[in-house]
C-alpha positions as CSV (number, residue, x, y, z in Angstrom):
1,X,0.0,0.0,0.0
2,X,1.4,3.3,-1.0
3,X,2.1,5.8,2.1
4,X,-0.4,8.6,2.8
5,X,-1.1,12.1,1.4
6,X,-0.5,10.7,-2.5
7,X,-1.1,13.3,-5.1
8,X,-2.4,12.6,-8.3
9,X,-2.3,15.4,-11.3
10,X,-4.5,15.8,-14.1
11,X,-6.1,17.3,-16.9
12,X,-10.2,17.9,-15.8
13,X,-12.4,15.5,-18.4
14,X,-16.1,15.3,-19.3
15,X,-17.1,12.5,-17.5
16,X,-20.6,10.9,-17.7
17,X,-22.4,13.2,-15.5
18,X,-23.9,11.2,-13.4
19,X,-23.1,12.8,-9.7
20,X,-24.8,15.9,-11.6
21,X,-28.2,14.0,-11.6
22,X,-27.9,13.7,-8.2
23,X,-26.5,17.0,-6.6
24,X,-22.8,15.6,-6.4
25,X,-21.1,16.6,-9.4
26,X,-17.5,16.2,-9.5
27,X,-14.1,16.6,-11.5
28,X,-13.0,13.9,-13.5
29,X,-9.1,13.0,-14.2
30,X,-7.2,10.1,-15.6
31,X,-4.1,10.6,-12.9
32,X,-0.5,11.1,-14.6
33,X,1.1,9.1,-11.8
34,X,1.1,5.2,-11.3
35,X,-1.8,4.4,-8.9
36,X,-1.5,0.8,-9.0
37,X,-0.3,0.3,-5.0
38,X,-3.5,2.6,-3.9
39,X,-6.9,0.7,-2.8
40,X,-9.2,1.5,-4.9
41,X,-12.2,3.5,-3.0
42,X,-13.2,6.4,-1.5
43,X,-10.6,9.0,0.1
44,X,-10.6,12.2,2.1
45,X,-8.9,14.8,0.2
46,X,-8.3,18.4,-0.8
47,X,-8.1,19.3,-4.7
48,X,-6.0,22.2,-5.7
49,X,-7.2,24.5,-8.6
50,X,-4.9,27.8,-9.7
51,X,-3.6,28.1,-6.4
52,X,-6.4,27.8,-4.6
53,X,-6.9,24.3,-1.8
54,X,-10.5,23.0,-1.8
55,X,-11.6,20.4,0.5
56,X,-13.0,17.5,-1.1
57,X,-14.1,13.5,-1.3
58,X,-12.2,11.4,-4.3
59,X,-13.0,8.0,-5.4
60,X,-10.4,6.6,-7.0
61,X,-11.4,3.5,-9.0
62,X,-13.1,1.8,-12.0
63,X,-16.8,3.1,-11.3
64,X,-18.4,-0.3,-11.4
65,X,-22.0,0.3,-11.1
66,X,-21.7,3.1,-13.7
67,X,-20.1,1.7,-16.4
68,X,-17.5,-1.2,-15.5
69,X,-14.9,1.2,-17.0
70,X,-11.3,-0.8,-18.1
71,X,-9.1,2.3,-16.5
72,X,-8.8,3.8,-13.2
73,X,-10.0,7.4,-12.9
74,X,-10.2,10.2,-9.9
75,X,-13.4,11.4,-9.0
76,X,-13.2,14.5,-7.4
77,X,-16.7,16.4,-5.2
78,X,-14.8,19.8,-4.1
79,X,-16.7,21.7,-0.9
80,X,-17.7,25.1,-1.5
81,X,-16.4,25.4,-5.3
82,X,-18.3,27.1,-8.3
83,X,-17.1,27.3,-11.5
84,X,-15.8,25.6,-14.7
85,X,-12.9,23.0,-14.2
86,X,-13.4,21.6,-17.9
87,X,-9.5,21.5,-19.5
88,X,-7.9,22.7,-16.6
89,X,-4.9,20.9,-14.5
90,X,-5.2,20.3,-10.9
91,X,-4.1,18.2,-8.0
92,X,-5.7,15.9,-6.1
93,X,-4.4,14.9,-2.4
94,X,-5.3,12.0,-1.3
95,X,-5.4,11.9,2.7
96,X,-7.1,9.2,4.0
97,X,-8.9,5.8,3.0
98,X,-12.5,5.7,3.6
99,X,-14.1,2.6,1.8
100,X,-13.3,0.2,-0.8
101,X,-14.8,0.8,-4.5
102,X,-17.5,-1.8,-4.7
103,X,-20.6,-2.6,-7.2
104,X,-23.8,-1.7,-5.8
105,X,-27.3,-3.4,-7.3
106,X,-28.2,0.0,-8.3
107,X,-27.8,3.9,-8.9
108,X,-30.0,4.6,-6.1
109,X,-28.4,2.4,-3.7
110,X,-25.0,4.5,-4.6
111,X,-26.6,7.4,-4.5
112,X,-27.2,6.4,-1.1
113,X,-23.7,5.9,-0.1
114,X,-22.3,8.6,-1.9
115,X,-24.3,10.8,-0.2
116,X,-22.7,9.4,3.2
117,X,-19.8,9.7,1.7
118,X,-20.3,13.8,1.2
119,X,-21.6,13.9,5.1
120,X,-18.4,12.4,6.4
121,X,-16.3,14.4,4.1
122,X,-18.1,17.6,5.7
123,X,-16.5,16.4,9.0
124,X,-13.2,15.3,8.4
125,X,-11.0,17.0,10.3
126,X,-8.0,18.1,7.7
């Protein structure tokens, strides 16, 4: 297991939208670095854009209920952030595990979970 804070770097994608559907939308990167000693999951984390240090909830992983994707991605919910992240580079720090990435029966069910997720984000202490 790789030693925590990890950062990964990136290039802000479209991704499928589908936190947008449910209030949670988040920025999307393929991380530059070599993630393959991380767990794949859900992590604490702050997300830096121009500058600027958000906190903020990442999954790392292969999104399994959504689409069973063949490549690892970072998905980042940043606290307290407006604006357009679309093209832009930013850095995502990883600071502690949460969960494991798993396949849920359904949307709603991660929905669910995600939404937990938010919550205990909220209250992490950074």
């Amino acid at each position: 297991m790789t030693e925590l804070p990890f950062k990964l770097t990136g290039t802000v994608t479209h991704g499928r939208s589908a936190g947008r559907t449910i209030d949670m939308p988040t920025a999307n990167i393929v991380p530059a670095e070599d993630v393959g000693a991380l767990s794949l999951g859900v992590y604490y984390s702050t997300v830096t854009v121009d500058g600027t240090v958000y906190r903020a909830i990442t999954n790392l992983g292969r999104r399994p209920t959504i689409d069973d994707g063949n490549f690892v991605n970072a998905e980042s919910f940043i606290y307290d952030f407006e604006g357009d992240l679309y093209g832009k580079e930013i850095v995502v720090t990883l600071l502690e595990f949460r969960r494991p990435e798993r396949k849920f029966e359904s949307f709603e069910a991660l929905s669910k979970v995600m939404h937990e997720d938010l919550e205990a984000g909220r209250k992490y202490s950074l």
